[in-house]
N, C-alpha and C positions, 0 to 999 in steps of 0.2 A: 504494500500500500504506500502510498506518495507518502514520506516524511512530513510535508504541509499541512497535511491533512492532519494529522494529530499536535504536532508541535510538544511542548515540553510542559508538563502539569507542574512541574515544580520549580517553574519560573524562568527567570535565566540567570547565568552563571555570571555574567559580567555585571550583575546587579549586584548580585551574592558577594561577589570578589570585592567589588567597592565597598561594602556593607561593613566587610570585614576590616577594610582598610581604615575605614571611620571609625568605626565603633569594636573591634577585636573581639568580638563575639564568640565563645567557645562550639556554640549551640550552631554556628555558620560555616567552621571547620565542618562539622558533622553532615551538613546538608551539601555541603562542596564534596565531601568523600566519593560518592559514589551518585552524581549528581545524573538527569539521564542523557547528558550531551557527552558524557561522558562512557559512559554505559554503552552508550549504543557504535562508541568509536572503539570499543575494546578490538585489541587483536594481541595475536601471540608475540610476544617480545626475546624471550629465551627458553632455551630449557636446561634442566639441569640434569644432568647424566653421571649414572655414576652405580645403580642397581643394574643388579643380573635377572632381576623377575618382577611379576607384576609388583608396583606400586596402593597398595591398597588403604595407606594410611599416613595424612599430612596436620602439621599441626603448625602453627604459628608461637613463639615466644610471645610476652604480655608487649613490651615496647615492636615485634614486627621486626627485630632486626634478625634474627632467626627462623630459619623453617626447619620442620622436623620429618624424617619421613620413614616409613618401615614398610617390609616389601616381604615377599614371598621367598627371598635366598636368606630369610631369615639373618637380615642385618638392619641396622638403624644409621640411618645419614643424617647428617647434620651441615645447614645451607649458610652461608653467607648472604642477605639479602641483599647487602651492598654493592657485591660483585658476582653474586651468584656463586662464588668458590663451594667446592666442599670441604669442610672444614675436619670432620670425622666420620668415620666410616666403622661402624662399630660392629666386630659378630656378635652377636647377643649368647645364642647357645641356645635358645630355642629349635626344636625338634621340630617346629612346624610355622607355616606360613604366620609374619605379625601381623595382624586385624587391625590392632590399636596402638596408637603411641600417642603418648603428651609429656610437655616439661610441667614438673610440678612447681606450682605458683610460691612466691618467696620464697628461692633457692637460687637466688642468682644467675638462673639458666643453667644451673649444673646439676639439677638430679632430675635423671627421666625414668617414665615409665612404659612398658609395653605388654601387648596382650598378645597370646598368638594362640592357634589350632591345639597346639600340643595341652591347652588347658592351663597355661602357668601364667602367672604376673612374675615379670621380671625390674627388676629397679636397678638404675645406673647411675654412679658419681661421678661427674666429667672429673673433679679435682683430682680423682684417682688417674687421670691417665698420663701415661708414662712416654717421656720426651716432648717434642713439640712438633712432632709430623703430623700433616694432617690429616696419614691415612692411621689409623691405627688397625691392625690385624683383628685383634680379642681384647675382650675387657672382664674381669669377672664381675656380676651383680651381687651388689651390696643387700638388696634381698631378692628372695624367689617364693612363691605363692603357690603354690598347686594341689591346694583343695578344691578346685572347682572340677568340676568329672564331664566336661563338655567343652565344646571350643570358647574362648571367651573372643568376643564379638566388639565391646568396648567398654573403655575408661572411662571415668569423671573425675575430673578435679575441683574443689572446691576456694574462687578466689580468697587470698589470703590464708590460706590453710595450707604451710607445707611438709604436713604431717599424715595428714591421709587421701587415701584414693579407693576409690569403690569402682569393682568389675562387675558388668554386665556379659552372663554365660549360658548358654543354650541348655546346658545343665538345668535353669529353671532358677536360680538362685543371684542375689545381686549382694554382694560383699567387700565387706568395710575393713579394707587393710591398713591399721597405723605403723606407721615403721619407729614409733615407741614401745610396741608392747613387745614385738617378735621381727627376726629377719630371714626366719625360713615356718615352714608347715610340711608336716608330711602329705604323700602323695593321697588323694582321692581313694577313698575305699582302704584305705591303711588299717591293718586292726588299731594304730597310734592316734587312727585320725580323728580329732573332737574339736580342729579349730571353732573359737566363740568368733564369728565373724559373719555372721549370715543377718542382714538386716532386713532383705527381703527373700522368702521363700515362697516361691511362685509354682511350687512342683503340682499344685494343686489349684493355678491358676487360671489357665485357657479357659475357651468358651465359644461355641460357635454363632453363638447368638445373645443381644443382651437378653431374653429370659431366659437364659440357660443357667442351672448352676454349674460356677467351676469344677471342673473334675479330672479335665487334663492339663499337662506340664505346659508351661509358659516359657519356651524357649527364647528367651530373651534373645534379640538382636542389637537393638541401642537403647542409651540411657543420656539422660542432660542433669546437668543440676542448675538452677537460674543465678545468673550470675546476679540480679539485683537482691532474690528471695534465697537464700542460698539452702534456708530448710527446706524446698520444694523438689522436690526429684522426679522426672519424669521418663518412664518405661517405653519400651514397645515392642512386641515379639511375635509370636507364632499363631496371633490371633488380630481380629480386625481393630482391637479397642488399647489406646493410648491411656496409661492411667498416671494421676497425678498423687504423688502421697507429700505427705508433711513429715520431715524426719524427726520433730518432734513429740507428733504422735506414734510412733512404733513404739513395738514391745522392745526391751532389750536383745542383744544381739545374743545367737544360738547355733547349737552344732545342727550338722544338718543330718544326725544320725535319727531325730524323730523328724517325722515329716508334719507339718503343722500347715493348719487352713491360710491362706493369705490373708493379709491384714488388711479390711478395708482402705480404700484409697479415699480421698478425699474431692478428686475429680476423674472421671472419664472423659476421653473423647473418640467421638465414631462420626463418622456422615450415616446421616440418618437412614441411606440406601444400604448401608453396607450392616448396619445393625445387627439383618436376620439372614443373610446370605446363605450362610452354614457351609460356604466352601472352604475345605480343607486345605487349600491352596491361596487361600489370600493371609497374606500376613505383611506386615511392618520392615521395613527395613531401617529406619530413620527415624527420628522424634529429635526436636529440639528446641530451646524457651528463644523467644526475641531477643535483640537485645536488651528492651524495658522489659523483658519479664512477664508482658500484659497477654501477648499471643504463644503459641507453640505452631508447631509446622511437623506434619505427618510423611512421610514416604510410602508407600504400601508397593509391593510388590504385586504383576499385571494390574496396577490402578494409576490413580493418578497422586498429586502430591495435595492435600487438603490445608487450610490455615484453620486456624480457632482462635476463640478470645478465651483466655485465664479470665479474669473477671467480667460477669455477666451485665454486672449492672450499666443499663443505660446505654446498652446495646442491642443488635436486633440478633445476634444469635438466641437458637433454640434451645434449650433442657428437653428431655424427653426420655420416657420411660420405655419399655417393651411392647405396653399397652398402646403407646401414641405412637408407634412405626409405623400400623400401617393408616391410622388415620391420620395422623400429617401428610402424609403421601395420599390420599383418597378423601379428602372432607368431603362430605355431603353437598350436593348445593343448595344453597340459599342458607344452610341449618345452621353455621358456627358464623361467629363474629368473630377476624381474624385482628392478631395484633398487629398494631399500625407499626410499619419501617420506619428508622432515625437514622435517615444517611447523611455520609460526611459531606463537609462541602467541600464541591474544588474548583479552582482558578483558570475559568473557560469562559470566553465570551457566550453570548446565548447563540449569535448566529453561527457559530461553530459547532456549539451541539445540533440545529436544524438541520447543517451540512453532513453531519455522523446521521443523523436519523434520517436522510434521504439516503445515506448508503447501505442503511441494515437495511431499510424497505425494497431499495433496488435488487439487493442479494437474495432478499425473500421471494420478490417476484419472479427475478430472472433463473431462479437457482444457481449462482454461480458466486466463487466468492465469499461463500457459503461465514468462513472464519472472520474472514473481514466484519463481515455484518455484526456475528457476536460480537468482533471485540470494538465495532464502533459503539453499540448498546451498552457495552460496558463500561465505556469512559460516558457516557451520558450517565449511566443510573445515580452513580455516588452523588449528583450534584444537589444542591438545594433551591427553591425561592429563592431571591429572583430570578436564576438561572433555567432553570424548565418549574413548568406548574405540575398539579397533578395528572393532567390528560394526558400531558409528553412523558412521564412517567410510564402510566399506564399506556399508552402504544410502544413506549419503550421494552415493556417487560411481555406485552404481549408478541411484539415483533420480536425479541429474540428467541421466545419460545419456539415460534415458530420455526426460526433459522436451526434449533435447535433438533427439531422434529423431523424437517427437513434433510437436515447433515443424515442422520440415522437412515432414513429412506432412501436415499441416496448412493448409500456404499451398504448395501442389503451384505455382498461380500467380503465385507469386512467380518459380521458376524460376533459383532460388538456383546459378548454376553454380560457383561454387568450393566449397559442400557443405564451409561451416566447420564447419558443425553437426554433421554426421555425422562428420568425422574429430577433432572437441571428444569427441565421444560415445567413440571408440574409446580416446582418451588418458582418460579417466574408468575405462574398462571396464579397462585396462592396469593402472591405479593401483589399482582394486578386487583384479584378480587378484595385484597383491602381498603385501594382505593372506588372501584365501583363492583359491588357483592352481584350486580346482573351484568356481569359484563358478559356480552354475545362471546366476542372474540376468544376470553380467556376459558367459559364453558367449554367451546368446540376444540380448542388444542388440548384441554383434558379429558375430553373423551377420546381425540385423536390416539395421547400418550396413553392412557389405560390399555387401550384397543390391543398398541405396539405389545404393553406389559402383559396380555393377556388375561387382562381382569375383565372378563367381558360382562361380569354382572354389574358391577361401579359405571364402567363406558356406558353399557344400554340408560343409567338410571339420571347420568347427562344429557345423553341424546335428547331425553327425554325432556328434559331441562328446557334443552334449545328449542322446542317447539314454543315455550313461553315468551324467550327473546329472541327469536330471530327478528332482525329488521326487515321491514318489508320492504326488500328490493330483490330479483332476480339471483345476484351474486351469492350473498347470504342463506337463502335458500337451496340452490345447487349445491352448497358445501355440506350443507346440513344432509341432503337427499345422498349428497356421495359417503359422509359415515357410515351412514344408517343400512346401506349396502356393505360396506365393508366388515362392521357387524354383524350381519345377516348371514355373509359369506361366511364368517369366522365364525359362529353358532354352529353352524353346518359341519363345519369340520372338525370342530371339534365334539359333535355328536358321534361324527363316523371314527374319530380314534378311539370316545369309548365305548363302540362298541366292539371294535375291535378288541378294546385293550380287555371285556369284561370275556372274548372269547377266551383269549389268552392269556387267561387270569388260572385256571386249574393246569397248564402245561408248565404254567411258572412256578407253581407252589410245591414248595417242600424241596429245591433245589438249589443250588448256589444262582446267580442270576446274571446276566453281562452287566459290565461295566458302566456302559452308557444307557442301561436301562434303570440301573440306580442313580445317576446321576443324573438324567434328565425327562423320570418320569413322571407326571403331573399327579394330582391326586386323585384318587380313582373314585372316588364321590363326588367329585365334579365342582365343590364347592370352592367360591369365587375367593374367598380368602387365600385358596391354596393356588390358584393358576399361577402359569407361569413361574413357580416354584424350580428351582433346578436341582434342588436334594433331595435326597432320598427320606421316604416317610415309610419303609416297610419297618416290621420290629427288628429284622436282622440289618443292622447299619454297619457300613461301611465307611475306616478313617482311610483316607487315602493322603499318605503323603508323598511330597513333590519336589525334587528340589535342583535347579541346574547350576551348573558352576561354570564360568567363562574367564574365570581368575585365578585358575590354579590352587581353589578353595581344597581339594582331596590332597593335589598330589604334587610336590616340588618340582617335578620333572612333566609334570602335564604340558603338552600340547597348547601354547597360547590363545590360534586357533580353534578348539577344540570345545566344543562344547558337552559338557558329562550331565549326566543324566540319571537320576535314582529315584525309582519307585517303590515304596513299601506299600502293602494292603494289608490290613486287619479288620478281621471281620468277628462283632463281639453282641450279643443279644442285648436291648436295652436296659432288660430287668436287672443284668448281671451286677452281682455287688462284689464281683474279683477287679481289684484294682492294679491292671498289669502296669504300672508308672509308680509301685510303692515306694516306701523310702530305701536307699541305697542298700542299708543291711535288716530290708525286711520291716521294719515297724511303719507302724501311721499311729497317728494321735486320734484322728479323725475315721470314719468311715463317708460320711455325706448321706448316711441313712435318713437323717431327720430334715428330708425336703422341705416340710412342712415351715422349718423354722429360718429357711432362705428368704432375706427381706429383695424385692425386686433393687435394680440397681439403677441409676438416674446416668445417662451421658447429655454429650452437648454436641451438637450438631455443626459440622463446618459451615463459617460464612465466606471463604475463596476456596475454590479448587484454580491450579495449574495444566493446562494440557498441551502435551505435543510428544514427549520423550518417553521413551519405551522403558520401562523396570521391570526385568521377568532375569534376563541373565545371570545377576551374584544379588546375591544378599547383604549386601556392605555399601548399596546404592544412598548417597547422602543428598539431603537435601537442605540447601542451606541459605540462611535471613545475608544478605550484600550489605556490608558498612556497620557504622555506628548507630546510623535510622534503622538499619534492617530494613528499607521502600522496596526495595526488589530482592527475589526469590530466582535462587541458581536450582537445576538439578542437571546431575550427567544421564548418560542413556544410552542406549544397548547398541544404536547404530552410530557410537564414536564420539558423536556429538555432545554439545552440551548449551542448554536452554535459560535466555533469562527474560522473569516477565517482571511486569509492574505488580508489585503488591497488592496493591488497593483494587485494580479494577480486573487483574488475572491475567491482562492485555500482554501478549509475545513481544517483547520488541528486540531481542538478539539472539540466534543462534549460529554458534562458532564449532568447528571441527576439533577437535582435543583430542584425539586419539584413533591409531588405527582399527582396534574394535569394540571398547566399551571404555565409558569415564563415567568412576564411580564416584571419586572425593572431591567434594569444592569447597576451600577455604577461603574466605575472602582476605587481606592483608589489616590489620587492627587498626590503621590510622590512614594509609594511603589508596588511591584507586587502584588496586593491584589484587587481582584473585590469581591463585596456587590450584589447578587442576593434577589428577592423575589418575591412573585406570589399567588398562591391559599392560599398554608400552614401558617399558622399564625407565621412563623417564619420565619428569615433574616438567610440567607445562608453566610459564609465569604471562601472566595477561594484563600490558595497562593499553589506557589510551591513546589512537594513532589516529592523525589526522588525515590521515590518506585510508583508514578505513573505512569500508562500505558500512552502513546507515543499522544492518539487517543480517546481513550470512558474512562469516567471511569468506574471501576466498570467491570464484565466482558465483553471479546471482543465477539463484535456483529457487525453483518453485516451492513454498515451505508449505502450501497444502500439502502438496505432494509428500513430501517427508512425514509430515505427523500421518496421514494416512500410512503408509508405509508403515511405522512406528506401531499403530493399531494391528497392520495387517502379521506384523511380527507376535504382537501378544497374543492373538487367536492362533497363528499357526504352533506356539510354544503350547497352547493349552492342546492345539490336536493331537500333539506330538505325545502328549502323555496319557490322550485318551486313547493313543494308535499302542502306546507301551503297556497302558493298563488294560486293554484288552486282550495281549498276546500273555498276560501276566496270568490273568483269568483262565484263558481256553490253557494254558500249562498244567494251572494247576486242577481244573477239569482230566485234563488228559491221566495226571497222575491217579487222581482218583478215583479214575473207571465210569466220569461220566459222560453221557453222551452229549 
């Protein structure tokens, strides 16, 4: 899209610079960092070389004059930002790829720490090293950690604290190591082993849905601690929900030879689509607090990256129960009185939003453009009085809905199965019915989106609706007549699956079942609550787990190229009360018998989602707040790239090349316009601004629909691939056991 057409929401920079020159504003440094004239000029400036394997972990020192980084040949570098030099090159002694590193805060830059596959927290003293070369061969660690009995995935430091650091471990467990009590622990499963350092014990905490209770392992992937709240900790792992705890409310720290219920969190965060999913294959890669501490930012794996607000008040994000999924997604019409929106204002003349709201309606019309349109909609919506009234509003949320419904229809082969697009559409249609409760428009695109979601008893009971407001002209009408067929058509066929499926209801019974019939067979009572369901609802359920590696996650000597692939199935009765995930040596504290006394649990709803860049390849995918504002949102992505939008309204405005086939780390630099990428290539990428950079891509201009399509069309092909491996998994183990 033409740079004119959007221009810069956060002002200009030659105002800002003079600003600064008058009055030395600290708060104008901040808004200069990473400003978006800035942003959008980024290009590659050096790289740093110096690792033998993927690069999977970068850290910055507190003043940026240091970078950190740890790789898969199981070593730790350390950068000169000044000159880019490497400064050390440290072997760790780690037995398996490092995950994680950081310098711990007041230590002068000289004690690090690292996480790697082999399960162990390793700690380093630069003062310890011996001579002045820069390369150093080995170093020994002043402590080692290896209670954790799973890969550990990442570190937390706590500012001003340079005495401990808490590991995040797939093990299920998040632990509080002070290098004043101890500087070693025995290994996992030791008959020795009783380290007191377990502050969260999550073995008992996954969930596939919020009303579910916890009952499987929460393999933790990332963890944050806010640097302004610093008692605030926040999780995210092998499940769809980001939880927030308070480390002042935990119990004291424990071994983790009883296994203990988790401890309520004090916030959740989920998008309210992803709530009831119950896919075994969506999980978290990422979690991380803003800089003010007030938001967090989610990564999910095949998803997209989601924001939140920490504090609710006087905000328009949602709280929401179990109960309210599916009816915030489906209100009735005319029956609820919805909460009114309190959007921000932003610094746009009005006849520039007119100019964005003639291009989302042209994209609607013409189909074309399709992205554009949202994200012209979306630098109008934030605005306030006097800048659009309520009508521009409300065409505003109705016309991206639309574009939204559209995109979906549009790329049918894409095969979009979490259908972000269609429930983006219905939270549009909601916020338009706040401001008029009989809007035509917003009716008919929520019956559209039900239709897509296969709620066809919700869709018919709009339809129904729209006979009240249709406007009386020709146009209106026709669209109304073209639903009410595509409903009709969609009744029909879906009378002849069941009755199909009620034939072949006694040839299924009493047998193991395919793959793909568990996972996407609707419910067999026909009942509208359950359409379009993609899990399984027999009593014999099935956990299928998933997981690909494109970063030498298994094996030191893997294939760069290569992508690895592992399917587990277990297949276990609902009733059952055998707990195959007990504790290490056999005990649980708990059984989970007294359902009864499960309180529901409350999450909160994203107010931005991110889209374009593909997360399905490594689990170590970050996603990361740009600057000292945190205004824009980085993520890397499976086809090399890496993606930056505008915070506030989700709007793309850069994607650059970073690697030849996956970039997973993005750190931005603590004080200057400078972000630190890295990912497959054995090298650290350094990114400022150039003024001979293109506006958009770097490198030549290319079509970016194209790419994010593309990017989708990789997340469906990665999901076939495991429904192609979970099937030959099936008929095996059929074959083994003599059935037909």
């Amino acid at each position: 899209m033409e740079e004119a057409r959007w221009g810069f929401s956060d002002g200009s920079v030659t105002d800002l610079l003079e600003a600064r020159g008058l009055h030395g504003a600290t708060d104008i440094n901040k808004r200069v960092q990473f400003h978006s004239s800035l942003v959008q000029r980024l290009a590659l400036e050096k790289e740093l070389e110096g690792h033998l394997g993927c690069v999977n972990a970068i850290a910055w020192n507190s003043n940026g004059s240091l970078l950190l980084s740890g790789s898969d040949d199981t070593r730790i570098c350390i950068w000169s930002y000044g000159n880019g030099e490497l400064l050390h090159d440290i072997e760790t002694g780690h037995s398996a790829n490092i995950f994680c590193t950081k310098f711990v805060p007041e230590t002068s830059d000289e004690v690090i720490v690292s996480g790697a596959g082999d399960a162990e927290v390793r700690v380093f003293n630069l003062s310890r090293l011996s001579g002045r070369r820069p390369i150093e061969l080995s170093m020994e660690p002043t402590a080692v950690y290896q209670c954790h009995s799973r890969r550990i995935k990442k570190l937390a430091v706590e500012i001003g604290n340079p005495n401990v650091v808490w590991s995040a471990s797939e093990d299920g467990t998040l632990r509080q190591h002070d290098f004043r009590e101890c500087s070693s622990c025995p290994r996992a499963r030791s008959a020795n082993q009783e380290c007191r350092n377990v502050l969260l014990d999550l073995r008992w905490g996954a969930k596939k849905s919020l009303a579910d209770i916890p009952k499987q392992p929460l393999a933790l992937k990332s963890c944050d601690i806010s640097s302004v709240r610093p008692h605030q900790l926040l999780v995210g792992g092998s499940d769809a929900f980001a939880r927030l705890y308070d480390r002042r409310m935990l119990p004291p720290l424990s071994t983790c030879q009883t296994k203990k219920e988790p401890p309520p969190c004090v916030k959740m965060f989920c998008p309210i689509h992803l709530a009831d999913t119950r896919k075994s294959n969506l999980h978290l890669t990422h979690v991380a607090f803003s800089p003010n501490g007030k938001e967090v930012l989610l990564s999910y794996s095949g998803e997209h990256v989601y924001l939140f607000d920490v504090d609710l008040e006087n905000t328009s994000s949602l709280r929401y129960t179990a109960d309210d999924v599916r009816e915030q997604l489906c209100l009735p019409p005319f029956n609820k009185e919805l909460a009114k929106l309190v959007p921000k204002q932003q610094k746009f003349h009005v006849d520039t939003f007119k100019k964005l709201m003639q291009v989302a309606t042209k994209s609607l019309e013409m189909g074309t453009d399709l992205m554009h349109g949202v994200e012209a909609c979306s630098t109008v919506l934030p605005a306030v009085d006097p800048y659009i009234d309520d009508n521009m509003k409300h065409d505003c949320l109705c016309t991206r809905a639309g574009l939204y419904l559209k995109y979906g229809s549009l790329n049918i082969d894409l095969q979009r199965r979490w259908k972000n697009d269609v429930y983006m559409a219905i939270r549009d249609c909601n916020s338009a019915r706040c401001i008029d409760s009989r809007s035509f428009q917003a009716h008919l695109y929520i019956a559209e989106a039900l239709l897509q979601l296969g709620r066809l008893k919700e869709a018919s009971e709009y339809v129904d609706a729209l006979n009240f407001l249709v406007p009386p002209y020709s146009g209106s009408v026709k669209q109304v007549e073209n639903i009410k067929e595509q409903l009709f058509a969609a009744e029909l066929e879906k009378n002849k699956k069941d009755q199909v499926g009620n034939t072949n209801t006694d040839a299924r019974h009493g047998r193991l079942r395919s793959l793909s019939d568990i996972l996407f067979r609707s419910d067999a009572s026909g009942s509208s609550s359950q359409e379009g369901r993609e899990d399984s609802d027999y009593d014999d359920e099935m956990e299928l787990d998933f997981e690909t590696s494109a970063s030498g996650d298994e094996s030191r000597d893997s294939d760069p190229g290569f992508v690895r692939c592992s399917l587990s199935l277990r297949f276990h009765r609902r009733d059952s009360q055998t707990d195959e995930h007990s504790g290490e040596n056999g005990s649980a504290e708990s059984t989970h018998n007294d359902d009864s006394a499960y309180q529901p649990e409350v999450a909160i709803d994203m107010k931005q989602r991110y889209v374009a860049h593909c997360n399905v390849g490594t689990d170590i995918k970050q996603a990361s707040f740009l600057g000292e504002q945190g205004e824009f949102i980085a993520s890397g992505s499976d086809d090399g790239r890496w993606f930056i939008w505008e915070k506030r309204t989700g709007r793309l405005i850069k994607m650059l090349v970073g690697d030849g086939a996956v970039v997973n780390c993005i750190q931005s630099h603590p004080y200057d316009c400078v972000v630190a990428t890295s990912g497959i290539d054995n090298s650290i990428k350094l990114w400022t601004p150039d003024a001979n950079a293109t506006s958009m891509v770097a490198g030549p201009e290319i079509d970016v629909s194209s790419v994010i399509e593309n990017n989708q069309r990789k997340l469906s092909h990665n999901r076939e691939i495991m429904l192609r491996a979970g099937r030959e998994v099936v008929a095996r183990d059929e074959n083994k056991a003599g059935w037909v």
